[in-house]
N, C-alpha and C positions, 0 to 999 in steps of 0.2 A: 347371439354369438358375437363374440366382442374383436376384432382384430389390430394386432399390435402394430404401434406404432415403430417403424424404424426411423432413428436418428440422423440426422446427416454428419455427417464425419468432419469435423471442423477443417480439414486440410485433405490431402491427397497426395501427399508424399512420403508418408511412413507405413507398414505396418498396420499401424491401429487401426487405422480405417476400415481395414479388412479384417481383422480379428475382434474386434469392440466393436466396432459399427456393422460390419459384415455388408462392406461394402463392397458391388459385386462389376465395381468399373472393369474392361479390360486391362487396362494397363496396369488396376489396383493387384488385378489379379494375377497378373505376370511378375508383378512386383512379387507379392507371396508364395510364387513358385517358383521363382529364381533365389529367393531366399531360401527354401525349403530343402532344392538342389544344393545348396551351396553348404546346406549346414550339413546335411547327406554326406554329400565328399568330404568335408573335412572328417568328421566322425570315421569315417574309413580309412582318412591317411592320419589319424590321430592327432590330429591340429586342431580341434573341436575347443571353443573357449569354454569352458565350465565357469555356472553362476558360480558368483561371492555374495558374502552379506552384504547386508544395502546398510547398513548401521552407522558403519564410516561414515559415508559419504551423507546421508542423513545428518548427520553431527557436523559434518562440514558447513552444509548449505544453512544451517542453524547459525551455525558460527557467523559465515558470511552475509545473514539477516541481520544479528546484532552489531555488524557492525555500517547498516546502513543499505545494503544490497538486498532490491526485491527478486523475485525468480527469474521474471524476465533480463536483469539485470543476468543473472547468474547463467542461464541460459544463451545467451547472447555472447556474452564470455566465454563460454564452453561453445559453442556451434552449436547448439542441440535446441530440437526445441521446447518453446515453455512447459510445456506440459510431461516432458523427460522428466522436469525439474520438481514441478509439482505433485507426480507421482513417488516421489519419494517421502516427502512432508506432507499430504491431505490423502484421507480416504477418498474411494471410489461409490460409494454405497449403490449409486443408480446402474454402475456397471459390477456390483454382485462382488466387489473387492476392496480393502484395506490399502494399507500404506503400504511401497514397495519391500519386500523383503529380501529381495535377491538382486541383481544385475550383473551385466557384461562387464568384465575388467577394464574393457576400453570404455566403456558410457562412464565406470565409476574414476577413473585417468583423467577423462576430457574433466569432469566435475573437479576434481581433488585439485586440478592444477589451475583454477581458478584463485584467484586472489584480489579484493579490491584495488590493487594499484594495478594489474591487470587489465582489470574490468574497465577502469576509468581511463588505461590506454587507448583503450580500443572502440568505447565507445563516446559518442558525444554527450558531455553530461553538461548540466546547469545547475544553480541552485533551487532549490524546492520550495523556498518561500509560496513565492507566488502559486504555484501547483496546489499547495499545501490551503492556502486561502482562498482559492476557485471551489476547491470541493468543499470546506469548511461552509463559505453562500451559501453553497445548493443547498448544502445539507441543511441551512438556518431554511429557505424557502420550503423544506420540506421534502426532499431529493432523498430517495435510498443511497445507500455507498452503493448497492449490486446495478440498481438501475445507471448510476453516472457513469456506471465503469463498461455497461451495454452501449452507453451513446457513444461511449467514448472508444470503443473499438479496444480496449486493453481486457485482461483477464480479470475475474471478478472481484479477485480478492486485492487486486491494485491498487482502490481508493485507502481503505484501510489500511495498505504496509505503506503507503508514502505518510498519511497521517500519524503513523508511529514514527517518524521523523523531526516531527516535534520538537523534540527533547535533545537530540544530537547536535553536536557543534555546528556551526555552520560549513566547515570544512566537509563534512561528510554528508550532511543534508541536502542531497541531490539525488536528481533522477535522470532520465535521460530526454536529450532532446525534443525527441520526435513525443515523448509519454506530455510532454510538457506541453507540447502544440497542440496535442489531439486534449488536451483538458481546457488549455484557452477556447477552441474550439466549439466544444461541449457546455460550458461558463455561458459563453454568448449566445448559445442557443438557448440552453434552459433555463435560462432568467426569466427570459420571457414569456414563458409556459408556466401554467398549474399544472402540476403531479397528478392531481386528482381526473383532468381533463385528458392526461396521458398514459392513464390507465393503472396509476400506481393506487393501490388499498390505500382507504382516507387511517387507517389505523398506523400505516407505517409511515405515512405522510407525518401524523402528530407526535409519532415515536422520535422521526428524525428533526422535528422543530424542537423538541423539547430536549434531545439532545445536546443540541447547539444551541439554546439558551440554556444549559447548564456552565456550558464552556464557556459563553460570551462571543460565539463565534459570529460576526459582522455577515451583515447580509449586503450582498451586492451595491446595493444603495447607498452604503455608508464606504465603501468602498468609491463609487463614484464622486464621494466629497473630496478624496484623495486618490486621484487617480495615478498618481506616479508613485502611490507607498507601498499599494496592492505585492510588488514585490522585491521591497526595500526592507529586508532582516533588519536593518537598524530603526527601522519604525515598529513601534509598539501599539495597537487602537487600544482606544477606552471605549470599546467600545462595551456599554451597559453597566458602566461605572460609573458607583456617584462619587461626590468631592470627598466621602470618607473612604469609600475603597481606594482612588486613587493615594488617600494622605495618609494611607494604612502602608500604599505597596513603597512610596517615600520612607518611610520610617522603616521599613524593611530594611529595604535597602541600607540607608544608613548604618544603620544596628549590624545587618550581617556582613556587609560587605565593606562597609569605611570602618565597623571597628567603633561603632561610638556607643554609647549608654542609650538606655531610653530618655534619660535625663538631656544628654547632649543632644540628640536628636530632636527631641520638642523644641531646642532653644534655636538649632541651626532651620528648624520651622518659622520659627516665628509663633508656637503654640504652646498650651501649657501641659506639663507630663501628663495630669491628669485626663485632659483629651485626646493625646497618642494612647497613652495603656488603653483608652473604650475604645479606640478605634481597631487598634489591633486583638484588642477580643473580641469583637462584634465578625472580625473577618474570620477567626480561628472559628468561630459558633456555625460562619455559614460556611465553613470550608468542611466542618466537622461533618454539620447534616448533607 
């Protein structure tokens, strides 16, 4: 006879803890039955908020990801917390449910009236380079994103939404303070540690190297050769670049962004056309595979 495990309730100030986790605190419990009363009397005096669709505000929180906002971010912004946020965008599967369908018109108000210049009022934010390149290390040493983001005391899917940051201007490529400390944090700790010795699967350990040798992500070490670049957006590493990828991503540039010929661009090299054309097809071959 097998007996189940209960969970611990990540907090003890909503709700959930006593309905999802069935947790059976006193005060959880007083909490749940002062809500219960409450929703009682209103139903009686006809003041009862009846759910709405969760779709909006799902579309919302969408919205305010593309443009740079993780949920914590989003949450933090609204009062509410992470996990209000996260039920709307990620199934439930271990607690027996989907993505939210319904909610309160006030939880979906606090949501709606969020807005990145908002968000960035009100909380402390930085830019994400260096954030962005602490986890990118681990991940070359062999670091899960779910395990960095357990040390790192944030929500699991954190490492991953800052790493789709990437791409964003730098104006918007930010996170918040405090996420930024607890990843330097976390950086110094597990550098110095093997994965394997800290109980991470040797299968995910060579998933997340091989990762980050696809991208060229610099491992810690090569970081310490440049210790003030680590989160300096106007520094670019080569790192795992040879003299043709670097004279390929040159002639890029050139070509796309000054406007020059293939032709002019070998000359403002110092090389001849015929070595830019291999080089920039040698790069398209391995960008391709």
């Amino acid at each position: 006879m097998t007996t189940a495990i209960r969970r611990e309730a990540p907090n003890h100030n909503t709700l959930t803890c006593y309905t999802a986790y069935k947790c059976r605190l006193p005060d959880c419990v007083d909490r749940y039955n002062t809500s219960v009363r409450n929703r009682i009397r209103a139903q009686k005096a006809g003041t009862w908020q009846v759910f709405i669709p969760a779709e909006p505000v799902r579309q919302h929180i969408r919205n305010l990801q593309a443009e740079g906002m993780i949920p914590a971010d989003i949450a933090a912004a609204a009062g509410v917390n992470p996990q209000a946020v996260l039920d709307f965008i990620t199934p439930s599967p271990g607690k027996g449910r989907g993505r939210k369908q319904r909610t309160t018109p006030e939880m979906a108000a606090r949501i709606l009236a969020v807005t990145v210049e908002a968000a960035a009022a009100r909380a402390n934010r930085v830019p994400a380079t260096g954030t962005i390149r602490r986890i990118q290390a681990l991940v070359a040493l062999g670091w899960p994103l779910k395990t960095i983001a357990a040390h790192a005391g944030i929500y699991l899917a954190g490492p991953s939404d800052i790493l789709q940051r990437t791409h964003l201007p730098a104006e918007r490529a930010i996170v918040l303070a405090d996420t930024e400390q607890k990843i330097k944090a976390t950086y110094d700790t597990l550098r110095a540690a093997r994965p394997e010795r800290r109980g991470v699967p040797k299968r995910l350990v060579t998933k997340s190297k091989n990762w980050a040798s696809a991208n060229r992500w610099p491992k810690p070490t090569y970081w310490d050769k440049h210790p003030d670049a680590i989160d300096d957006p106007h520094f670019t590493p080569e790192y795992g670049l040879t003299k043709a990828d670097i004279l390929a991503e040159e002639s890029r540039w050139l070509i796309e962004t000054a406007g020059l010929t293939r032709a002019q661009a070998a000359e403002r090299l110092g090389k001849d056309k015929s070595y830019i054309d291999r080089v920039l097809n040698q790069t398209q071959l391995k960008a391709a595979a």
